[in-house]
C-alpha positions, -999 to 999 in steps of 0.1 A, spaced: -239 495 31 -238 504 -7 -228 537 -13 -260 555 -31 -261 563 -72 -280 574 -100 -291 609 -81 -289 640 -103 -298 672 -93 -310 703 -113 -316 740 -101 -345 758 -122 -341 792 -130 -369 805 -102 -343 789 -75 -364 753 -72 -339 725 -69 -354 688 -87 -335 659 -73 -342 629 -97 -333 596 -91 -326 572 -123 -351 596 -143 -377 600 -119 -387 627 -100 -369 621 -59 -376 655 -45 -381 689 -55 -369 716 -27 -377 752 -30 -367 784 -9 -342 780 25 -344 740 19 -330 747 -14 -307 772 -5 -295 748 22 -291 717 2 -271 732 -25 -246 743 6 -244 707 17 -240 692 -17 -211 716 -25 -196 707 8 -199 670 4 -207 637 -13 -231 647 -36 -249 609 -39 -245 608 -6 -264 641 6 -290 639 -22 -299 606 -13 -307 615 26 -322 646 18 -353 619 -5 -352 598 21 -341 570 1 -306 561 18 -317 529 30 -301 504 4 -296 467 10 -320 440 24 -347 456 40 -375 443 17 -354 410 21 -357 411 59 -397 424 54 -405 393 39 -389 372 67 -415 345 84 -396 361 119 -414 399 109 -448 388 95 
């Protein structure tokens, strides 16, 4: 599995946290979520976290295997 890229995150100054993803708006996380994803992305791969925490950590062939005459 590709490792995820293009995730960027920003913190706004009333604590909200925008997650964008190639320019576009991913996520935006306010409050305890907030709090708690700027511990995790401290703590580890930043791509990585921010990528499971939009839900878009799924990278490869699924629209491939969608598209299959097998799944239809």
């Amino acid at each position: 599995m590709a490792k995820p890229f293009g995730f960027v995150h920003t913190e706004r100054a009333d604590g909200t946290v925008v997650i964008t993803h190639r320019g576009r708006t991913a996520g935006t996380l306010r409050g305890d979520r907030a709090a708690a994803f700027l511990a995790e992305v401290t703590a580890g791969d930043a791509q990585l976290v921010m990528a499971r925490w939009t839900g878009a950590y799924r990278f490869g062939n699924e629209r491939a295997a969608r598209n299959h005459p097998r799944n239809r």
